[in-house]
N, C-alpha and C positions, 0 to 999 in steps of 0.2 A: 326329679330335680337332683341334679348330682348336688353330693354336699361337699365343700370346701375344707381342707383341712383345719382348725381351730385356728393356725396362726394365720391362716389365710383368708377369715373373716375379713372384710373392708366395711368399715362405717364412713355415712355420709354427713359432716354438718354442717348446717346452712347456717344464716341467720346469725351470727355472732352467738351462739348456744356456750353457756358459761361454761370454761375448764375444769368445774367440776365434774361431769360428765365424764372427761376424757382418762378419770382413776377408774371407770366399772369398764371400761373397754380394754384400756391396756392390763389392766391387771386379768384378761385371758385371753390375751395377744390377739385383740383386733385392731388391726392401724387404722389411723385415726384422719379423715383426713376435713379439714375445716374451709370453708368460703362467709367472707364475712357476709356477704348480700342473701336477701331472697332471689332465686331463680326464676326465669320465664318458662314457660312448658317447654319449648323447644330444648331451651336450655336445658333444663334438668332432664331431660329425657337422654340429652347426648351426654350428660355425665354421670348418669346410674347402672352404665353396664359395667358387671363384675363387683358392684354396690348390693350390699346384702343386707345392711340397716341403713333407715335414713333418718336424719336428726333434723328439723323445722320447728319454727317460730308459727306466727301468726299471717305471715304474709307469702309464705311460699304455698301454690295451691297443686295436689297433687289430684289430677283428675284422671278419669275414666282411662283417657289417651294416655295419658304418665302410664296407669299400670300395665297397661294392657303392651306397653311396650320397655318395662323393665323386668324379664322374665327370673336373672337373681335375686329379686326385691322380697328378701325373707319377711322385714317389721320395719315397721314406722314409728316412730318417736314423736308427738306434738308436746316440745318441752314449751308448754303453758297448758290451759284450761281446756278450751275451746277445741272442738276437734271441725268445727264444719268447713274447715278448708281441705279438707281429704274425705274424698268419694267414699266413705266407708262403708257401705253397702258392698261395691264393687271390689274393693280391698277385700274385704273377706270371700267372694269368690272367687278371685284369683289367689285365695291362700295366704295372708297379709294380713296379720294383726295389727293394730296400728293400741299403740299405749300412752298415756299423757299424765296428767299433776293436777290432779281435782285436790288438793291439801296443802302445795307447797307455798303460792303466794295468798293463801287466805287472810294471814294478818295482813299485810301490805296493802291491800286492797281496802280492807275492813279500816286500816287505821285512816286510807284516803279519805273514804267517805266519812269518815266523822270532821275529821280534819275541813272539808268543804262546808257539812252542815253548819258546823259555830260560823265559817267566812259566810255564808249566804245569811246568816242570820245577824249579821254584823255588814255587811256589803262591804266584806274589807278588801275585794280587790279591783272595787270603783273605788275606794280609797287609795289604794295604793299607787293606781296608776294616776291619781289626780296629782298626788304629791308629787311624782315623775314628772308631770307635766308644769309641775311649778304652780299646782292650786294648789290653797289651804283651805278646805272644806269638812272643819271641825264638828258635826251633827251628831246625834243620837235620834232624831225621826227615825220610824222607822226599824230602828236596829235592837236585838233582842237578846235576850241570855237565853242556851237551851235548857236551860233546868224547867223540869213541868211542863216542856213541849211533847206533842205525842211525835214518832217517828214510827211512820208505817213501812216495813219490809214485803214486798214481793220474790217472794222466792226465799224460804226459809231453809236454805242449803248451810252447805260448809261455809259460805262467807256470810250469810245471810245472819247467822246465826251467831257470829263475832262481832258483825257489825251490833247485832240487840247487846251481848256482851258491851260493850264499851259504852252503847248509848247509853244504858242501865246505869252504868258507873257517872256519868251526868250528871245524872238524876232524870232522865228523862223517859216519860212512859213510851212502851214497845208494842205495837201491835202487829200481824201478818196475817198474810195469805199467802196461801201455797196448794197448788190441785191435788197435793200428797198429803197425810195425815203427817206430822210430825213430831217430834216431843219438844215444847219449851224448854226454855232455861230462862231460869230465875223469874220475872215476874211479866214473862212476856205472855202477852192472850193473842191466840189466833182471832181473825174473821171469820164466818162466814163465806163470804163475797169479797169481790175486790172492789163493788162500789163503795161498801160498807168503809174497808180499807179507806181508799179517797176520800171519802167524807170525813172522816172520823182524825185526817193525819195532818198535824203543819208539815209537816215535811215526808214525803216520800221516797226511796230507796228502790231501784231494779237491779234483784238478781237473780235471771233467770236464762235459761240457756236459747240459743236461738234454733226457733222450730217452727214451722207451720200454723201455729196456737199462738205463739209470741208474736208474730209478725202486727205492728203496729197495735201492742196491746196495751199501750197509752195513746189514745187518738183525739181528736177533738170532741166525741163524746164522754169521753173518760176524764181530760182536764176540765170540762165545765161541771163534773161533777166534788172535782176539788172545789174547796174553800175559799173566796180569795184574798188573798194574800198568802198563800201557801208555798211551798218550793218540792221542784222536781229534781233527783237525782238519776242520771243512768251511769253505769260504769259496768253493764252488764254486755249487750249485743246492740251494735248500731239498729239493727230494725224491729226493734221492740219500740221506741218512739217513733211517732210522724213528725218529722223536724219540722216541716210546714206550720202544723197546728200549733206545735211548742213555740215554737217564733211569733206566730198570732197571740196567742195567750200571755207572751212575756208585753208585748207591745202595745196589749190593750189595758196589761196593770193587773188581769186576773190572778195570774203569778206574778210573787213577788222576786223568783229569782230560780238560776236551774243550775244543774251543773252534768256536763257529759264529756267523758272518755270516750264514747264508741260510735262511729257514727256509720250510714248505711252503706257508704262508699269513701275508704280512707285513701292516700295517696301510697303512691309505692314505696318509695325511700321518703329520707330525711331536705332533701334537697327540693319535692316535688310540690307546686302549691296546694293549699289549704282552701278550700269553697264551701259556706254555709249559711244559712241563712241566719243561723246563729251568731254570728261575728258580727263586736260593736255593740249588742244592744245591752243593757244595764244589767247589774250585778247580773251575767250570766259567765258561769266560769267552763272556762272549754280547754282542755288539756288533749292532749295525744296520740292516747289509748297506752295511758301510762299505771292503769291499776296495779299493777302485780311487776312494776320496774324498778324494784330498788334492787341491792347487792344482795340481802340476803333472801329473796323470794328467788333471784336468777340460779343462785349457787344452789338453793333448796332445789330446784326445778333441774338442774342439772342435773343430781345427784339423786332424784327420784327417777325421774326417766331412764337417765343411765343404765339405772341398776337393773330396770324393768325390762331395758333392751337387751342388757347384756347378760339377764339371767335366761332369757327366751332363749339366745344363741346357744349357753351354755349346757341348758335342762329341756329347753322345750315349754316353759313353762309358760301360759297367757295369763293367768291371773290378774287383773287388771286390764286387759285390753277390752275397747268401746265397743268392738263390732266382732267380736270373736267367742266360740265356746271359750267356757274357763275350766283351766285345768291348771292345778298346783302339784309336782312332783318334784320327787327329793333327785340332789346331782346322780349321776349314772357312778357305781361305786363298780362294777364291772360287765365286761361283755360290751354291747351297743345296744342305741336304742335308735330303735325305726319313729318316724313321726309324719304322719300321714293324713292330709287336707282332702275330702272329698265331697263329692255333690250329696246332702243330705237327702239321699233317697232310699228304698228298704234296700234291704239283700246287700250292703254295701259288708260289713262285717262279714257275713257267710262267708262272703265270696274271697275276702282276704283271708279270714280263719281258715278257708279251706286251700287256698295257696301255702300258706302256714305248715295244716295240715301233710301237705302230698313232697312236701320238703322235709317232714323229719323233724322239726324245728323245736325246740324247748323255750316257751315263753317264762319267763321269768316272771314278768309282770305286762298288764296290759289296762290301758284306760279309755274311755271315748266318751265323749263329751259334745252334743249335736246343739246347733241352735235351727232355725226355720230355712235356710238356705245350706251349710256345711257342716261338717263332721269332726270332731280334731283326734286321731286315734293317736296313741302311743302307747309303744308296744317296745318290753326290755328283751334281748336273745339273746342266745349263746351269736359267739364272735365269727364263726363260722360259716354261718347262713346267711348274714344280715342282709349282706349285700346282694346278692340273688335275690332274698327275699323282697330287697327295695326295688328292685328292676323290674320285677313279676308284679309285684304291688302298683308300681308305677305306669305299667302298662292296664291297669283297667279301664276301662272307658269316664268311671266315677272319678277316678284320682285327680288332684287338680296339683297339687304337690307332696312330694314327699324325699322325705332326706335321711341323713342317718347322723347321729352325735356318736362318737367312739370316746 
């Protein structure tokens, strides 16, 4: 893969991706160029030739067909959380780190779900909308203070762990599960189990990412083991609930109330309608997929990715990327550096070292860094060779990409 002069980098961004972003690109001359919507496959396919990075949200999905026919497509940006809208398995065989913001909107998110906990324990938005409606429906049935409620966390991650944060400040007990060991903070106790979880929580919290394991890991065996009158939150991945079951359970009174951002099929834009089964039924709060949508989680998120795309362009560097070896190297201070994607199989090294080799070559420095499918080598040279050497490199049968930064 021939490499583009620096100022000749092109970035892609979709999705209305916050301008803060747009300071780690220009500040080393890669133009910039922005579309407010998410793209169609067609569509983005016909607009990533000569696209060397590409910046997405949540709704653009960059599939198998997308790579396999954007053959400049250096990295990929998921400026949010979540990455499973990009093939990332396939990304990284075709050479394609793809980098996101696992830190930037964690308060934002964390401050939601507290924020919904106190309204579902108050039913303050059957309240509110009654008053809309010109009822006065003055009650306290029913409605509760969260201090000395228990608030059980699935998924005791980066937001998971903000939200016990905050619950804690309450006064409210913390408990979790999570399939990983983790460390509390402050006076949160793990589970066991996640029945144990259920059982043990007024109110429950999901955050965990979506995967094979998550797929409907709140179902209708798992709400009859809630309490009832208890309350469900997701703001995690639309198919970690079974909306069906969650709808039966709100309708029969077992829950007393739920609340969901994510749901297993959202609509494309803002324009397009809203279908669930959840719509209408009592203190159930239904938002967006608005977790992590304030100003300063988009600006954080900008300005994380950003920096993460634009130091890859600049260094080579993946550190942070989902589906890729990691490698951390300092800017190039002279000479070039070769950077080289190949089929993770033996003799791959030999056989560039000895191209290396039969060229004379003085490495400078040299790194490689394999995961179970590719290889990520970078390798610093005298200025002389490099580029022969990328040509010679690039022609092995293993190579899947390789470029050169000067």
């Amino acid at each position: 893969m021939p490499s583009p002069p620096r100022e000749e980098i092109r970035a892609l961004l979709l999705e209305n991706i916050h301008p803060s972003s747009h300071d780690s690109f220009r500040g080393d001359g890669i133009v910039v160029e922005t579309v407010s919507s998410a793209l169609k496959e067609d569509e983005l396919i016909a607009r990533l030739p000569g696209v060397q990075l590409l910046g997405i949200r949540s709704k653009t999905k960059v599939t198998q067909k997308v790579l396999e026919n954007a053959p400049d497509l250096m990295g990929i940006g998921a400026f949010c959380i979540g990455t499973n809208q990009v093939a990332l398995a396939h990304a990284a065989r075709c050479g394609v780190p793809v980098f996101n913001a696992p830190f930037s909107n964690t308060r934002s998110v964390a401050e939601l779900v507290i924020s919904e906990v106190i309204a579902l324990a108050r039913q303050l938005f059957d309240r509110s909308r009654e008053v809309h409606e010109g009822k006065w429906r003055k009650v306290a049935t029913s409605c509760y203070e969260v201090r000395g409620k228990t608030l059980g966390i699935v998924g005791y991650g980066h937001i998971g762990s903000q939200v016990g944060v905050l619950a804690e400040a309450l006064g409210m007990r913390v408990i979790t599960f999570d399939i990983r060991a983790t460390l509390p903070i402050g006076n949160t106790k793990a589970t066991e189990t996640l029945s144990n979880l259920l059982r043990s929580s007024d109110f429950v919290t999901l955050h965990v990412p979506e995967t094979p394991q998550t797929k409907n890991l709140i179902g209708e065996s798992e709400l009859a083991i809630m309490r009832k009158g208890t309350y469900l939150l997701n703001l995690s991945r639309g198919t970690v609930v079974d909306i069906p079951a969650l709808a039966s359970a709100i309708r029969s009174g077992h829950l007393a109330g739920a609340s969901v951002d994510v749901y297993p099929e959202e609509p494309e834009s803002n324009v397009d309608d809203f279908q669930s089964e959840l719509r209408g039924l009592p203190n159930v709060i239904l938002t967006p997929h608005v977790g992590g949508s304030t100003e300063e989680a988009q600006e954080a998120i900008g300005r994380e990715v950003g920096v993460a795309l634009a130091k890859f362009a600049r260094t080579g560097t993946t550190a942070g990327a989902v589906n890729f070896p990691q490698v951390e190297v300092a800017p190039l201070r002279e000479g070039q550096r070769l950077l080289n994607v190949h089929r993770n199989v033996p003799g791959v090294l030999r056989d560039i070292n000895k191209i290396v080799s039969d060229r004379d070559a003085n490495i400078r420095a040299q790194i490689l860094s394999t995961d179970t499918d590719v290889g990520y080598l970078v390798m610093d040279l005298d200025d002389k060779v490099a580029h022969d050497l990328r040509r010679d490199i690039a022609q092995l049968s293993t190579s899947i990409k390789t470029r050169i930064l000067t």
